[in-house]
SETI-995224 format. One record per residue (C-alpha): residue in three letters; x, y, z; residue number from 1. Coordinates in nm, 4 decimals. Example, Ala and Ser with C-alpha at 12.3 -4.5 7.8 and 13.67 -1.06 7.14 Angstrom:
<pts>
{"ALA",{1.2300,-0.4500,0.7800},1}
{"SER",{1.3670,-0.1060,0.7140},2}
</pts>
This chain:
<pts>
{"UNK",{17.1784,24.8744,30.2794},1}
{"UNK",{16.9600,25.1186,30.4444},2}
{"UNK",{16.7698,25.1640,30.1104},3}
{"UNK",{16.7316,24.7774,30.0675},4}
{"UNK",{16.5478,24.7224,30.4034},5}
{"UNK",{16.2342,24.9480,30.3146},6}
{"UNK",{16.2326,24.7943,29.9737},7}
{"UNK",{16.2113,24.4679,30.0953},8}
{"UNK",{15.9460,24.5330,30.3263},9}
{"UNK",{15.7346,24.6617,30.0156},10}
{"UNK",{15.8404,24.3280,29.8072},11}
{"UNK",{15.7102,24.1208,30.1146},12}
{"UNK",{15.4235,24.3031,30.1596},13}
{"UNK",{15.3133,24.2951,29.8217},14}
{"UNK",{15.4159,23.9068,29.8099},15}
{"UNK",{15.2079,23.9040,30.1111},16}
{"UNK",{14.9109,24.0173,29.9674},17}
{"UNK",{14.9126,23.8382,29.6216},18}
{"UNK",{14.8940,23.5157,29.8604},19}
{"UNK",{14.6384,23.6313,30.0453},20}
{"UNK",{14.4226,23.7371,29.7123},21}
{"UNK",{14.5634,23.3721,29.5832},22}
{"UNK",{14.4130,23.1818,29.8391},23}
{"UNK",{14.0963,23.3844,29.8615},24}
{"UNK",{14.0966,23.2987,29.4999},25}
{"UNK",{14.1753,22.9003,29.5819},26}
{"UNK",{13.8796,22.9353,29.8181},27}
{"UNK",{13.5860,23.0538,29.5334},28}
{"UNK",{13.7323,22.8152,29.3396},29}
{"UNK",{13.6819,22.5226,29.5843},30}
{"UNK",{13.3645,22.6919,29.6388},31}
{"UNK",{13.2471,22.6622,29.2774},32}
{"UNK",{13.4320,22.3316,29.2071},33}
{"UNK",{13.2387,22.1790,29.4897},34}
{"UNK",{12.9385,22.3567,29.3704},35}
{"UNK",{12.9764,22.2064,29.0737},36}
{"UNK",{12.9908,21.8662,29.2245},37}
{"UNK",{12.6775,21.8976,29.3931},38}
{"UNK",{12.4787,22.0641,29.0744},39}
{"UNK",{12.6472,21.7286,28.8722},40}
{"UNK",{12.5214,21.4927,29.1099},41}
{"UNK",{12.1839,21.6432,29.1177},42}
{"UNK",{12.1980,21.6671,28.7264},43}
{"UNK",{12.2842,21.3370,28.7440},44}
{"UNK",{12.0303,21.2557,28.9667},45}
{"UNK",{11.7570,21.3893,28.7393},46}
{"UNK",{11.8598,21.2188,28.4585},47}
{"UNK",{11.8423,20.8813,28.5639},48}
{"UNK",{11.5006,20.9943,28.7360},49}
{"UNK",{11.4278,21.1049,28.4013},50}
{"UNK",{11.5675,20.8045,28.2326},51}
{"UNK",{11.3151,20.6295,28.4988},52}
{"UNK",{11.0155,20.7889,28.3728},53}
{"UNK",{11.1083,20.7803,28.0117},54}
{"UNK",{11.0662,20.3805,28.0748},55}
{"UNK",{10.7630,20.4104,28.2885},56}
{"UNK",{10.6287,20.5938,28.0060},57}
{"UNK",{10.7514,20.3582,27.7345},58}
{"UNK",{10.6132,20.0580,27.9462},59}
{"UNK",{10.2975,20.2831,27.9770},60}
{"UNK",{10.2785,20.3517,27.5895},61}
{"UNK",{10.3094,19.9551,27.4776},62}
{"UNK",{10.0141,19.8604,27.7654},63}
{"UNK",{9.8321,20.1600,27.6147},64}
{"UNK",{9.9116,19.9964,27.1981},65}
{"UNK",{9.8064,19.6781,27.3542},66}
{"UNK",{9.5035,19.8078,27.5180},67}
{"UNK",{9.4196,20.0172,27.1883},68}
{"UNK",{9.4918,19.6531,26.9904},69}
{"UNK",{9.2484,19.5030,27.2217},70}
{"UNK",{8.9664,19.7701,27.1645},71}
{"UNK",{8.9873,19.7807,26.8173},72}
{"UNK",{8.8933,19.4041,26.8225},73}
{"UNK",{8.6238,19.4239,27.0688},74}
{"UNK",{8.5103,19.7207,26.8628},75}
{"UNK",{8.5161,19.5138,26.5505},76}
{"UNK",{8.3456,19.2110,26.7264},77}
{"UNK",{8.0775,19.4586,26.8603},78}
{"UNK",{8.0217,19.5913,26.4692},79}
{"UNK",{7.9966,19.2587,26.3344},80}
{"UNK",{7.7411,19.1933,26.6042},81}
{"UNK",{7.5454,19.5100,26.5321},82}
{"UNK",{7.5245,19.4008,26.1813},83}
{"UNK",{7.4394,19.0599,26.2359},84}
{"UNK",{7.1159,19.2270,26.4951},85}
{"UNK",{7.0484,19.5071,26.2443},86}
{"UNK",{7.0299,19.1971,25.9878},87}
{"UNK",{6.8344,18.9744,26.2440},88}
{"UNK",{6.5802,19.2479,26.2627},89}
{"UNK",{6.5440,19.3480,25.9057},90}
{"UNK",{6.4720,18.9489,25.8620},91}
{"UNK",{6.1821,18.9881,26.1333},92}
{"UNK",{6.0408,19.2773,26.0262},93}
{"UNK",{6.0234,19.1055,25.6674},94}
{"UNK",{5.8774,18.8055,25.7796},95}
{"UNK",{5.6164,18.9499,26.0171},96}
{"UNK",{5.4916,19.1906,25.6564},97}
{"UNK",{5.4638,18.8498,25.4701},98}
{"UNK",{5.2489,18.6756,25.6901},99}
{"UNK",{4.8454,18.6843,25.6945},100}
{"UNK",{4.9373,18.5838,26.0680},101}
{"UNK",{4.8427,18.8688,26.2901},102}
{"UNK",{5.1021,18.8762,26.5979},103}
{"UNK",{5.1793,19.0595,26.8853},104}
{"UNK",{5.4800,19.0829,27.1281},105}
{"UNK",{5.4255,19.2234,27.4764},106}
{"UNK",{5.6748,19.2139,27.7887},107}
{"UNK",{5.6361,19.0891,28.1311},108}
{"UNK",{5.4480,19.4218,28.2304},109}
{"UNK",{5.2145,19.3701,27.9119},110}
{"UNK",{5.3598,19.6581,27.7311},111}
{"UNK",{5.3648,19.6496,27.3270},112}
{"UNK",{5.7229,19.4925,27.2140},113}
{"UNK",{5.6252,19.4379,26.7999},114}
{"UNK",{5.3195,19.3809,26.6140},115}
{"UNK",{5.2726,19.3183,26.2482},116}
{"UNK",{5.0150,19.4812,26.0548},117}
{"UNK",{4.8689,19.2296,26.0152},118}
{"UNK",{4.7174,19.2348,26.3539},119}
{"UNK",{4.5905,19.5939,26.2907},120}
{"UNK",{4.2950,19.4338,26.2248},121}
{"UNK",{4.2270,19.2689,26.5089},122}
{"UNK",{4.3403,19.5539,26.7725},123}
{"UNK",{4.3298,19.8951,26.6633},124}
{"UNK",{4.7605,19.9701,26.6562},125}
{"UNK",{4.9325,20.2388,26.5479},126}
{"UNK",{5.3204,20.2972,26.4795},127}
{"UNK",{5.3341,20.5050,26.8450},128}
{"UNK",{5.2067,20.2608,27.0391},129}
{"UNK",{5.5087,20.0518,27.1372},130}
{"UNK",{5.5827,20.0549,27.4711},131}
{"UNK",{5.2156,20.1569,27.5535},132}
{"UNK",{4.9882,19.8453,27.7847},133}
{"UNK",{4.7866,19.6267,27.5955},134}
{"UNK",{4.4508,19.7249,27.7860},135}
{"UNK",{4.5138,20.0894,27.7076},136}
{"UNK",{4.4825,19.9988,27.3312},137}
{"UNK",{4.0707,19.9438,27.2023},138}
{"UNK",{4.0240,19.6114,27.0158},139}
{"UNK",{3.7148,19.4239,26.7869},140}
{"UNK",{3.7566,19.1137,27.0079},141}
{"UNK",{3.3691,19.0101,27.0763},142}
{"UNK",{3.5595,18.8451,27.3903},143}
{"UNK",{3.5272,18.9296,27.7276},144}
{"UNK",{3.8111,18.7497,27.8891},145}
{"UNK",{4.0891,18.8869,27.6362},146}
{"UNK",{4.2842,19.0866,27.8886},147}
{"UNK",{4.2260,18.7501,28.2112},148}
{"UNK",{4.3918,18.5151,27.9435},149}
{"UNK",{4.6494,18.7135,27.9334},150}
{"UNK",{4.7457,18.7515,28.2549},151}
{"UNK",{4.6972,18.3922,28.3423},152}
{"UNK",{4.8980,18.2855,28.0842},153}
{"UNK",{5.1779,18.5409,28.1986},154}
{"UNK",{5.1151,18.4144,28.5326},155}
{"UNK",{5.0929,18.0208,28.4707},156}
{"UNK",{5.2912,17.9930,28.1344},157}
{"UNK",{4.9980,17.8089,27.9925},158}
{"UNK",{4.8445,17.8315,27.6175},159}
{"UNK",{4.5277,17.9375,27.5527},160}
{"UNK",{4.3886,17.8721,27.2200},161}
{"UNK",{3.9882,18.0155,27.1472},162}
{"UNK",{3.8091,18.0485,26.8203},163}
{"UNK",{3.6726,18.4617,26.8425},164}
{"UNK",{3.4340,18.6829,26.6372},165}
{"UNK",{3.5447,19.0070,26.5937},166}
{"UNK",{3.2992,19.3065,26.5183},167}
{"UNK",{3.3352,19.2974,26.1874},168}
{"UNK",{3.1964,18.9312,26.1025},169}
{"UNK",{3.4801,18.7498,26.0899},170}
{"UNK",{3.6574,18.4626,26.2962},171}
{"UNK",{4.0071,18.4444,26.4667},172}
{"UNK",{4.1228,18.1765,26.5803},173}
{"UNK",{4.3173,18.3475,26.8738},174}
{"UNK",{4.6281,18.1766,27.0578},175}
{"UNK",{4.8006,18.3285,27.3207},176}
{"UNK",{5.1225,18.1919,27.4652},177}
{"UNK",{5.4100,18.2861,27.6700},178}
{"UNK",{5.7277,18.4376,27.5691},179}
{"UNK",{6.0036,18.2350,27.6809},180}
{"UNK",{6.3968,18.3329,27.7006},181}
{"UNK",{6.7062,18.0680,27.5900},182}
{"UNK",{6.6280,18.0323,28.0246},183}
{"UNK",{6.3411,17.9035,27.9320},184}
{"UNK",{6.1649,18.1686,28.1589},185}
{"UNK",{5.8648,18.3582,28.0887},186}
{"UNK",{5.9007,18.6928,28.0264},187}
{"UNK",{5.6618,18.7813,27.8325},188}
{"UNK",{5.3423,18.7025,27.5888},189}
{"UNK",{5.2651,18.6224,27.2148},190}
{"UNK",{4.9297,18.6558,27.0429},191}
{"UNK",{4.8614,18.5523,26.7445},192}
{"UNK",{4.5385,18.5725,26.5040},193}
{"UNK",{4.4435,18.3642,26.2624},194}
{"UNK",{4.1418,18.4120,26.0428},195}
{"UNK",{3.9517,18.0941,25.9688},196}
{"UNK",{3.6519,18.2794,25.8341},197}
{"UNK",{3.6519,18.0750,25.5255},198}
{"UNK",{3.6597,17.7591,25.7134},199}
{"UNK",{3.4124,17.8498,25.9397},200}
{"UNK",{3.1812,17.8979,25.6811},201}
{"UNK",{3.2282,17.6221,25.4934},202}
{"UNK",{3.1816,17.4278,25.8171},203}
{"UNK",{2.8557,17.6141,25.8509},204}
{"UNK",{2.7203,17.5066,25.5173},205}
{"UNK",{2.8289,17.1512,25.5322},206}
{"UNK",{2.6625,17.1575,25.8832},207}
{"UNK",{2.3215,17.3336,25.7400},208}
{"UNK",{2.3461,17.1005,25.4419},209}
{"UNK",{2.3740,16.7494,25.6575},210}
{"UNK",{2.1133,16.9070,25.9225},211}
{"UNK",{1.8342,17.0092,25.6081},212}
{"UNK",{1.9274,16.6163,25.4183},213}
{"UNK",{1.9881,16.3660,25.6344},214}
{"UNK",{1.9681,16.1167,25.4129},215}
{"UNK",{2.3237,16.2304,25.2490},216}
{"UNK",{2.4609,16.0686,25.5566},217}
{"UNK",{2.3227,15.7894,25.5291},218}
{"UNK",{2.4455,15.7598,25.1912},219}
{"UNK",{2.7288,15.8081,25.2481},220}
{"UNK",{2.7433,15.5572,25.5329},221}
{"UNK",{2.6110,15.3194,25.2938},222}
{"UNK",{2.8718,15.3892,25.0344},223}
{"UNK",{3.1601,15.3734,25.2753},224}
{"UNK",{3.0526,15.0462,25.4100},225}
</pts>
């Protein structure tokens, strides 16, 4: 019995200590199961945050296919207009080379818009000088008041029509008349040149002819009545 006693105090020590490293054990574990817990919840946290975005971007990704949808049209519209201008202007540009019809274009600040070629004739252009002012360009007007009707009619929105010589010998009849917008507002000025040399002259001989006979008239008074 005397034997028994120390070994029990070795079994109860030794039972002692297992408990003890037992619940030191039970105590990491409730550590790391509650540890656990918290890195679930915050995993589960970020999901649904994620889950959150991943709409927020899906929601951003149809605007952005409906935005793109909506380009492509305006971009389409915007071609078709392009080619309906480019067309507008090749139709111009065709018309203005088939016409004996000298004519000129100029903006509100009487700056060169367009000419046609033939008007070259009239006032010395070249290719360059769009966008240049009218007065900085020479001309074979034999008229003095060129550049005032010009700025009266850009001023009053009047027409002025005048039969011209130019240095050359021949006559123009000139018309200059304002530029106006679908507004109907003036912003700007169109010149064009007619030549009615041939008429002129034929005007001049009937006129010499009736002034050297003027009997024919009275012919042809008589005839008429």
């Amino acid at each position: 019995p005397q034997m028994e006693a120390p070994r029990n105090e070795v079994t109860n020590d030794y039972v002692k200590s297992l408990e003890a490293e037992l619940s030191e054990v039970k105590g990491h574990l409730q550590f790391a199961i509650e540890d656990l817990e918290t890195t679930n919840e915050e995993l589960q946290s970020s999901n649904e945050e994620l889950l959150s975005a991943n709409e927020e971007l899906q929601s951003s990704n149809e605007e952005l296919q409906s935005l793109n949808e909506e380009l492509h049209t305006l971009n389409t519209e915007h071609q078709l207009k392009i080619r309906e201008l480019v067309e507008l202007n090749d139709d111009l540009n065709n018309y203005f080379r088939s016409v004996d019809i000298g004519q000129v274009f100029l903006d509100k600040t009487l700056r060169i818009r367009k000419f046609n070629t033939a008007s070259t004739s009239t006032i010395n252009f070249i290719e360059s000088d769009i966008g240049r002012p009218i007065f900085h360009i020479s001309n074979n007007i034999r008229y003095e008041n060129f550049m005032n009707d010009l700025e009266k009619v850009l001023r009053t929105s009047e027409v002025i029509e005048k039969e011209v010589s130019l240095s050359d010998g021949k006559n123009i009849l000139m018309r200059i008349m304002p530029y106006l917008t679908r507004e109907k507002v003036n912003s700007g000025i169109i010149i064009s040149f007619v030549d009615i040399t041939v008429i002129t002259n034929l005007n001049n001989i009937i006129r010499t002819v009736l002034n050297a006979n003027p009997s024919i008239i009275l012919a042809f008074s008589a005839k008429r009545d």
